[in-house]
ChimeraX commands (.cxc) that place a marker at each C-alpha (Angstrom):
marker #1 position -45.47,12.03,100.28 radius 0.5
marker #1 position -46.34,15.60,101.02 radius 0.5
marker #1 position -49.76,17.27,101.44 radius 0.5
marker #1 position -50.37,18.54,98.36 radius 0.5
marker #1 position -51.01,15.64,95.69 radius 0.5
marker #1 position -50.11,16.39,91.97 radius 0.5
marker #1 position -53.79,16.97,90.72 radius 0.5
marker #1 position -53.70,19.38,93.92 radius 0.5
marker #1 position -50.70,21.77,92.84 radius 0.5
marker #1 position -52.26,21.52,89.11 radius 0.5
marker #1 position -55.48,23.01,89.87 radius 0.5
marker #1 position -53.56,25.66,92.44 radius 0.5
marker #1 position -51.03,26.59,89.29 radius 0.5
marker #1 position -53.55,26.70,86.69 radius 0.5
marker #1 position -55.80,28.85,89.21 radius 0.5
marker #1 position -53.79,30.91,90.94 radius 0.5
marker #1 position -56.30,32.71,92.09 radius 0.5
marker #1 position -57.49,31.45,95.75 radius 0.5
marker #1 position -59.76,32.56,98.66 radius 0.5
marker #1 position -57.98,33.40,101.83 radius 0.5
marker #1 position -59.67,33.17,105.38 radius 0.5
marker #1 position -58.03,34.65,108.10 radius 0.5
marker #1 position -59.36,35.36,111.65 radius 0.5
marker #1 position -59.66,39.01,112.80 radius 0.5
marker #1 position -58.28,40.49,116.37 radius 0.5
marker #1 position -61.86,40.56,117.31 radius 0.5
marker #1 position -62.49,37.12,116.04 radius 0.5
marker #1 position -65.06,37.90,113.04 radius 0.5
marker #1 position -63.88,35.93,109.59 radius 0.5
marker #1 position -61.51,38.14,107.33 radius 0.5
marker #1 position -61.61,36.45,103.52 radius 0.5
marker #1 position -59.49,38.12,101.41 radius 0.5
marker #1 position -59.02,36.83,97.10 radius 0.5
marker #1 position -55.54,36.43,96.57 radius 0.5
marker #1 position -54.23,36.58,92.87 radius 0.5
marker #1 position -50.57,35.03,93.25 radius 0.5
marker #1 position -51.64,31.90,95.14 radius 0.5
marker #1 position -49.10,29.07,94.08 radius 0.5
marker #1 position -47.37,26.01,95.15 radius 0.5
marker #1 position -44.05,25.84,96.80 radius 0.5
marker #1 position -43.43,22.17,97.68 radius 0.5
marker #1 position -45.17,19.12,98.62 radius 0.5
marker #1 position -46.52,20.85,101.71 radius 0.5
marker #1 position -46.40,24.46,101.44 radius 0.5
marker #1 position -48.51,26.95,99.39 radius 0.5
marker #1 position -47.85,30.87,99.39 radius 0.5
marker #1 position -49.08,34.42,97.88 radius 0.5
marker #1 position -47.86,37.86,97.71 radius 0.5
marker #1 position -49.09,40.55,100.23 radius 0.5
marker #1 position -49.46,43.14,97.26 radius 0.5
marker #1 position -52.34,44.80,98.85 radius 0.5
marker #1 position -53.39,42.40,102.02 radius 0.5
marker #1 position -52.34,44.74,105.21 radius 0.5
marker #1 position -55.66,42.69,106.74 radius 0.5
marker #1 position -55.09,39.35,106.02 radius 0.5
marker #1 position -51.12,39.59,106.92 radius 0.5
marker #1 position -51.96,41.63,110.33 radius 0.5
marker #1 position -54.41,38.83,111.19 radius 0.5
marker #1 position -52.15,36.16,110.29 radius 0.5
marker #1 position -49.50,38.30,113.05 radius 0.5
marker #1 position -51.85,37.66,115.44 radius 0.5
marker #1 position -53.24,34.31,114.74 radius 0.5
marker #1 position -51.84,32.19,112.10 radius 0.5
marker #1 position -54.28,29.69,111.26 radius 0.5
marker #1 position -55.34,30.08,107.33 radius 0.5
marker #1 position -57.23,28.41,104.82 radius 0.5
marker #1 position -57.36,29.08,100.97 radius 0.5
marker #1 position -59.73,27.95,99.02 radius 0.5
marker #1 position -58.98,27.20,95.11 radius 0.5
marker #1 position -62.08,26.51,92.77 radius 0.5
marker #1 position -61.83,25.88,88.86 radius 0.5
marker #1 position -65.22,28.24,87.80 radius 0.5
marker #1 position -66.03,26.38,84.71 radius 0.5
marker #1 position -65.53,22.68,86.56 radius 0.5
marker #1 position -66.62,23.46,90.02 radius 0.5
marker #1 position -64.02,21.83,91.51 radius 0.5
marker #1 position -61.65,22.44,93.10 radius 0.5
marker #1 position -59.61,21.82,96.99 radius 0.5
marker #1 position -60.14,23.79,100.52 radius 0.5
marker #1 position -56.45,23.76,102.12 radius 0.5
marker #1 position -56.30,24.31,106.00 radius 0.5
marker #1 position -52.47,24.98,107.99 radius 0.5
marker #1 position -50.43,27.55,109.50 radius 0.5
marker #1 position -48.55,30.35,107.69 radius 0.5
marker #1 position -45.95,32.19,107.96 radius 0.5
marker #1 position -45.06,36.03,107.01 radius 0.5
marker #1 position -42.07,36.74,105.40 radius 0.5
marker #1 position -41.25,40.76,105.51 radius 0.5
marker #1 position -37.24,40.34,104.35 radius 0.5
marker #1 position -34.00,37.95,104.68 radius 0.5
marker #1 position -32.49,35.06,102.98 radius 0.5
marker #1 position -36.46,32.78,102.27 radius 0.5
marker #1 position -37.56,36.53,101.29 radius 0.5
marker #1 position -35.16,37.37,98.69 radius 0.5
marker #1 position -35.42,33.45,97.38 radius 0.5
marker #1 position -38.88,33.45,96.61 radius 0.5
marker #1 position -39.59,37.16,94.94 radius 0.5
marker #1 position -38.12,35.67,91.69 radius 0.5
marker #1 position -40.92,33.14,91.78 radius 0.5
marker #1 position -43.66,35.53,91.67 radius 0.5
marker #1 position -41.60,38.01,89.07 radius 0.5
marker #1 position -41.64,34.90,86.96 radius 0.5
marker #1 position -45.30,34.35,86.79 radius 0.5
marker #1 position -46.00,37.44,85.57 radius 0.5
marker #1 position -46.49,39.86,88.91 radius 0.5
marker #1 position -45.35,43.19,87.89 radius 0.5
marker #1 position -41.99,44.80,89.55 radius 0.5
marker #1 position -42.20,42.09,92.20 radius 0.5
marker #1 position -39.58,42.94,94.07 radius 0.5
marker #1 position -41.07,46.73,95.30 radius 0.5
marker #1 position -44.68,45.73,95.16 radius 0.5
marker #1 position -44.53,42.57,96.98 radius 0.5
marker #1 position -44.54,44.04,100.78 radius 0.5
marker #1 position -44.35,40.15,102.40 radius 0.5
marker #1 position -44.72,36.61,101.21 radius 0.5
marker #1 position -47.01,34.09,103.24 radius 0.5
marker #1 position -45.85,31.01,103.61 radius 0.5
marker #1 position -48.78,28.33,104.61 radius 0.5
marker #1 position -48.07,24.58,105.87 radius 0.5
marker #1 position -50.65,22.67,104.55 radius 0.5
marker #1 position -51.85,20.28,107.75 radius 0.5
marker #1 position -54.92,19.37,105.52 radius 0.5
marker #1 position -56.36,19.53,102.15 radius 0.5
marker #1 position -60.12,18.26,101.27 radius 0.5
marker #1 position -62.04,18.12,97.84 radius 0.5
marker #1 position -64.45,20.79,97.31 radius 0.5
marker #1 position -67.03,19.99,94.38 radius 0.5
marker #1 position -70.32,21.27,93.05 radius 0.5
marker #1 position -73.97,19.64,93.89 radius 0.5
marker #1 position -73.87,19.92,90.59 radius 0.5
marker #1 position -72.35,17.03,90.38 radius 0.5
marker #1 position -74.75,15.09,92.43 radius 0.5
marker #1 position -77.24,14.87,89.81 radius 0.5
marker #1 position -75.30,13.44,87.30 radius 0.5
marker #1 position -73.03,15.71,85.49 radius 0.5
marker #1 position -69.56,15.08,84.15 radius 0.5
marker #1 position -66.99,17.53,83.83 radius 0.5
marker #1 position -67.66,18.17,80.33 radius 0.5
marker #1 position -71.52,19.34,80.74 radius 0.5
marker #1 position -70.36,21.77,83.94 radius 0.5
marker #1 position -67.47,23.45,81.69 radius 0.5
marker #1 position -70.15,23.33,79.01 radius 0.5
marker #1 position -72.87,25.60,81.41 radius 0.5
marker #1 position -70.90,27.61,83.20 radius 0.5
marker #1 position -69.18,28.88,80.09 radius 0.5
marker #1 position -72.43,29.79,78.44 radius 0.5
marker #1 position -73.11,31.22,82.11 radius 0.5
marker #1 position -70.38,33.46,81.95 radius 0.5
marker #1 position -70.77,34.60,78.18 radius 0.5
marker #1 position -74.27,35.59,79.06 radius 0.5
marker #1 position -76.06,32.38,77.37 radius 0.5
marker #1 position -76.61,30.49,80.51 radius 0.5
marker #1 position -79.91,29.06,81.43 radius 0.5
marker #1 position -80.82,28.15,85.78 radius 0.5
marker #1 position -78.12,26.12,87.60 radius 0.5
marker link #1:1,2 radius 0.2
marker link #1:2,3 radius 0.2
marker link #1:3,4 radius 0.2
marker link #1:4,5 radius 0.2
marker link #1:5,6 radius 0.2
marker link #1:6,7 radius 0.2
marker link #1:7,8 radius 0.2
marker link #1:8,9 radius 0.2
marker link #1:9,10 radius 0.2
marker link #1:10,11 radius 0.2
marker link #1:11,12 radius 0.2
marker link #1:12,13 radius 0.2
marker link #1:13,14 radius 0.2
marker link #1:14,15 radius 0.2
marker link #1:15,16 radius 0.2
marker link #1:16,17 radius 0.2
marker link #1:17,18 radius 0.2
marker link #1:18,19 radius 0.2
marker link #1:19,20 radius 0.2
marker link #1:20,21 radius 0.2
marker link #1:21,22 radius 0.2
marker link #1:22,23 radius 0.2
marker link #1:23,24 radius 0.2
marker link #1:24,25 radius 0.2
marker link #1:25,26 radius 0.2
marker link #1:26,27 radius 0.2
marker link #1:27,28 radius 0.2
marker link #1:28,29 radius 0.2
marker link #1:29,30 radius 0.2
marker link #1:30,31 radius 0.2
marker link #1:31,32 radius 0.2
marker link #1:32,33 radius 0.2
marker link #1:33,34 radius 0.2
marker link #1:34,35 radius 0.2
marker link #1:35,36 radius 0.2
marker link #1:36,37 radius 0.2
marker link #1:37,38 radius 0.2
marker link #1:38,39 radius 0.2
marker link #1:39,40 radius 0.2
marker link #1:40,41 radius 0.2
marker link #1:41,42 radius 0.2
marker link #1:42,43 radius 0.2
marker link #1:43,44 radius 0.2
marker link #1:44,45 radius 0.2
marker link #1:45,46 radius 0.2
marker link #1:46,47 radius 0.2
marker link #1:47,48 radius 0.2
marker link #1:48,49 radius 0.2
marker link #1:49,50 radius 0.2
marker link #1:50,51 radius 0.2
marker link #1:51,52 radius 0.2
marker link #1:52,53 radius 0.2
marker link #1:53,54 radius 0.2
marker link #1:54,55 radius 0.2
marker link #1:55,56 radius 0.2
marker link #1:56,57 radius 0.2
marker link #1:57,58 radius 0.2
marker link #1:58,59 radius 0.2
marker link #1:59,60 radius 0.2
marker link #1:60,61 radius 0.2
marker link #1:61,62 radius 0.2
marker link #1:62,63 radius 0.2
marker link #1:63,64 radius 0.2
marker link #1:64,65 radius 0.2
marker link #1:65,66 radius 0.2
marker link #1:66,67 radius 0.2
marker link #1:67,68 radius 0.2
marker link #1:68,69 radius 0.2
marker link #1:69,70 radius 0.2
marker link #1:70,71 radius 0.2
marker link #1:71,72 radius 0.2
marker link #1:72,73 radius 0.2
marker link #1:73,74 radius 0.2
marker link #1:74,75 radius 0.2
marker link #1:75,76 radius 0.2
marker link #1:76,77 radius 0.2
marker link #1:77,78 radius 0.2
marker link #1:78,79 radius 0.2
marker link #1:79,80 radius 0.2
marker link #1:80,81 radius 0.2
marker link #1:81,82 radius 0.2
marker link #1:82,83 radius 0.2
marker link #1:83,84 radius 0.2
marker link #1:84,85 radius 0.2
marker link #1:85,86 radius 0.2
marker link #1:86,87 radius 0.2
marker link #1:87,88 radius 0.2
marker link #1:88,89 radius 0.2
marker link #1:89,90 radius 0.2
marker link #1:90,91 radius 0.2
marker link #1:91,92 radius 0.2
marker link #1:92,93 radius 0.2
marker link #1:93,94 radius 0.2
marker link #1:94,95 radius 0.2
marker link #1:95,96 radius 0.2
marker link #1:96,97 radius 0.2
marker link #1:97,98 radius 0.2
marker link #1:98,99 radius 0.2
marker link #1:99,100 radius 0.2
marker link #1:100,101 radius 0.2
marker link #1:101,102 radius 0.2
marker link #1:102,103 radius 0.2
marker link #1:103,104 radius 0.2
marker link #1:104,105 radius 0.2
marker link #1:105,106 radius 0.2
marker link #1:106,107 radius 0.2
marker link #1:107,108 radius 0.2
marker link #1:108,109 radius 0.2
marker link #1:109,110 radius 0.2
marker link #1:110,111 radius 0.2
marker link #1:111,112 radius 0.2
marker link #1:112,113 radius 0.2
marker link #1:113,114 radius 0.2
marker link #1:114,115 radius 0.2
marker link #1:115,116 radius 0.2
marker link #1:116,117 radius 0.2
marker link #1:117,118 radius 0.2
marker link #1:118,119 radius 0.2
marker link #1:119,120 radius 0.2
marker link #1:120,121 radius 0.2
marker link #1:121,122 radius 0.2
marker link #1:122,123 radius 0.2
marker link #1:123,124 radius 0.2
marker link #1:124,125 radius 0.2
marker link #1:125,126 radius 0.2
marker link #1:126,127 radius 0.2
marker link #1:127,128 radius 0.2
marker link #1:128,129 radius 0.2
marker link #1:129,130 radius 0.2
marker link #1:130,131 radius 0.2
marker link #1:131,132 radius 0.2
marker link #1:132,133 radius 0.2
marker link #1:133,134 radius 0.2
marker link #1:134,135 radius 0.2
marker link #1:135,136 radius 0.2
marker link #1:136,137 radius 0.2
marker link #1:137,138 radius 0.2
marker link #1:138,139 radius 0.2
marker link #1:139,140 radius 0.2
marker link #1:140,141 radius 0.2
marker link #1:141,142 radius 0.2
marker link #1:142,143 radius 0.2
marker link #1:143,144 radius 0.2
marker link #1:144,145 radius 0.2
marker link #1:145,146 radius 0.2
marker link #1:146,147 radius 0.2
marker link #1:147,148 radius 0.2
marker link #1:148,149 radius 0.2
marker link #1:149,150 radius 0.2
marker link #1:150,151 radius 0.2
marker link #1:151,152 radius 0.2
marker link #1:152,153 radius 0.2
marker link #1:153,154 radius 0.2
marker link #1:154,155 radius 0.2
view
């Protein structure tokens, strides 16, 4: 079995959006939100660099990465720590750009500029406090939709 279990990749495909953090040249924290997050196999996740010349040129440099994805409405959702890779052209290049052009990313092939590739060496839970008082799924989907239509009361 790979890193990434099934309720993993489901809440990373239904997402797709996830938080990148990245380590600049002069070691400060670089977090970047990348919209094409998405699984590749049992162990690898990836995005497009459509606009991320900081996070790829710190991933150059040091190639440590962690994306975090988070369901809003739940609260839930998985941090994902490994190593990536950038891919700038040849054969894994030209295999993947379909995959994004598929999901909906506009004229993939001449906006995507790379394609990081991220080994997943470890993959933890990330839930709500909310949750420590009591609530079920239902009742945080429940608030944070009110929330987010402007109906929402304190957290």
């Amino acid at each position: 079995m790979g890193a990434l279990t099934d309720e993993m990749k489901q809440v990373v495909e239904r997402q797709r959006l996830g938080f990148v953090a990245t380590v600049c040249a002069d070691g400060t924290p670089n977090v970047s939100p990348k919209g094409t997050v998405c699984v590749l196999d049992d162990d690898h996740l990836m995005f497009a660099d459509i606009r991320s010349p900081g996070t790829v040129a710190n991933l150059r440099e040091n190639p440590g990465i962690e994306v975090n994805v988070v369901d809003p409405l739940l609260r839930k959702g998985y941090r994902f720590k490994g190593q990536a890779e950038v891919l700038e052209g040849g054969a894994d290049f030209d295999r993947l750009i379909p995959i994004f052009a598929s999901r909906g990313t506009v004229d993939a092939p001449r906006r995507i500029r790379a394609i990081v590739v991220m080994r997943v060496d470890f993959a933890q839970p990330l839930i709500s406090p909310g949750y420590d008082r009591g609530a079920d799924e239902a009742s945080m989907r429940a608030h944070w939709t009110r929330y987010y239509l402007g109906d929402g009361g304190p957290v």
